[in-house]
VEXVEXSE-494457 format. One record per residue (C-alpha): residue number from 1; x, y, z. Coordinates in pm, 1 decimal. Last residue first. Example, Ala and Ser with C-alpha at 12.3 -4.5 7.8 and 13.67 -1.06 7.14 Angstrom:
<atoms>
+-----+----------+----------+----------+
|   k |        u |        v |        w |
+-----+----------+----------+----------+
|   2 |   1367.0 |   -106.0 |    714.0 |
|   1 |   1230.0 |   -450.0 |    780.0 |
+-----+----------+----------+----------+
</atoms>
This chain:
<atoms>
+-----+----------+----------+----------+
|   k |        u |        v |        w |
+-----+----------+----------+----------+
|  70 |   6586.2 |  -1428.1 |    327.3 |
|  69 |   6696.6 |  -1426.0 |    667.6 |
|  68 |   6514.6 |  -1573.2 |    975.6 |
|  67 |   6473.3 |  -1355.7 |   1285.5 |
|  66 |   6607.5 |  -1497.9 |   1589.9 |
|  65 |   6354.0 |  -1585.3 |   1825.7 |
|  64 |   6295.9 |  -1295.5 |   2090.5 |
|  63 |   6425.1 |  -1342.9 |   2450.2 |
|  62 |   6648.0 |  -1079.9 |   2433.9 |
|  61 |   6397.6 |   -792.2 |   2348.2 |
|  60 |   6138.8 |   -932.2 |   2574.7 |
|  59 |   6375.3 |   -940.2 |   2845.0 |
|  58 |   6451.9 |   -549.9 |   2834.5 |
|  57 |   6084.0 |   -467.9 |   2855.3 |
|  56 |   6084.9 |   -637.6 |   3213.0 |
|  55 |   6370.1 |   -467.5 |   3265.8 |
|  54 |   6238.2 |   -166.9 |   3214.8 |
|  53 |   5907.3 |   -234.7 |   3404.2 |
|  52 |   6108.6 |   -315.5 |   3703.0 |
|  51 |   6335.2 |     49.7 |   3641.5 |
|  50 |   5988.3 |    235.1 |   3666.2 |
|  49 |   5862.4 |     81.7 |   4003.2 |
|  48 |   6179.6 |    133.2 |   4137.4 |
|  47 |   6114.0 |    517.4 |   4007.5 |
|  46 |   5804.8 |    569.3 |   4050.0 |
|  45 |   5712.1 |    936.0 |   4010.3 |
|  44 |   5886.6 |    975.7 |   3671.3 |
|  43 |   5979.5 |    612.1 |   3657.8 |
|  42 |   5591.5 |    513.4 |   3547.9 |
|  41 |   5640.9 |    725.0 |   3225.4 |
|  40 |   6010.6 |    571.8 |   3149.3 |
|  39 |   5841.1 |    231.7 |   3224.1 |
|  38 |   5556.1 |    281.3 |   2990.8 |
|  37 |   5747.8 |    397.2 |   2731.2 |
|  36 |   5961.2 |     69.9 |   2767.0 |
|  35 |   5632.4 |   -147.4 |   2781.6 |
|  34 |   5550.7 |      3.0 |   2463.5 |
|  33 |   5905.4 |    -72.1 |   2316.1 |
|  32 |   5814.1 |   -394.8 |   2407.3 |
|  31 |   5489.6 |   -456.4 |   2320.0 |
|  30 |   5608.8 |   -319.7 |   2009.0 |
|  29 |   5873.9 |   -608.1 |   1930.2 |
|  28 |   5668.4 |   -868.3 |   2103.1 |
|  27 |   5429.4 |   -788.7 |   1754.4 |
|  26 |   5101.4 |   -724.0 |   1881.1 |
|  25 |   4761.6 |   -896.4 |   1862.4 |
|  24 |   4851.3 |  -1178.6 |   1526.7 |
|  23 |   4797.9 |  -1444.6 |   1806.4 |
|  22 |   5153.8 |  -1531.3 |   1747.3 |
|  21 |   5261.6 |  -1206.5 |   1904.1 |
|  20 |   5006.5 |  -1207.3 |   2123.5 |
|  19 |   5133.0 |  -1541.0 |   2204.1 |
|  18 |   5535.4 |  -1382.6 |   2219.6 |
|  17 |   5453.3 |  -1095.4 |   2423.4 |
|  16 |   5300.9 |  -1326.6 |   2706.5 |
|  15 |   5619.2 |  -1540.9 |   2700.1 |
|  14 |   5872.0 |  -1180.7 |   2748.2 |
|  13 |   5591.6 |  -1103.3 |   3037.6 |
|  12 |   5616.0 |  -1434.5 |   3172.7 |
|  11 |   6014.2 |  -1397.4 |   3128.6 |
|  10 |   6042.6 |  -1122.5 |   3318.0 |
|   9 |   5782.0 |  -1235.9 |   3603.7 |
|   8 |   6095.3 |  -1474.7 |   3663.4 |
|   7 |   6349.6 |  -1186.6 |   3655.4 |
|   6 |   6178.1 |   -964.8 |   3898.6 |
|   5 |   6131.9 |  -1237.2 |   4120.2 |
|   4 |   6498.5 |  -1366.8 |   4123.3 |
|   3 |   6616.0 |   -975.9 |   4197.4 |
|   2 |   6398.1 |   -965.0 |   4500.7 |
|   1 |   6423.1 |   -564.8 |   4520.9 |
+-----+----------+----------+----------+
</atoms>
């Protein structure tokens, strides 16, 4: 696996959550826990296949904006 290239189409993905996000589509949130059922499903056959999309869901959890408090 090219490590660098995973990472980078990472972050589009983790960017792409965050306009539907702001698009009122999805919350980055469930596209990511989406993307993480999605990667265990993939896995089952796939399973280098399965750990990209996992990581991929993994960035959009870190990347998030912090969440104000009220």
């Amino acid at each position: 696996m090219d490590r660098a290239l995973i990472v980078a189409h990472g972050k589009l993905v983790a960017l792409l959550a965050n306009v539907l996000q702001a698009a009122g589509v999805i919350t980055a949130d469930e596209f990511a826990r989406l993307l993480g059922v999605f990667a265990a499903t993939v896995a089952e056959t796939e399973s280098e296949e399965g750990e990209i999309l996992a990581v991929w869901a993994a960035t959009i959890r870190t990347m998030q904006p912090a969440k104000l408090k009220h």
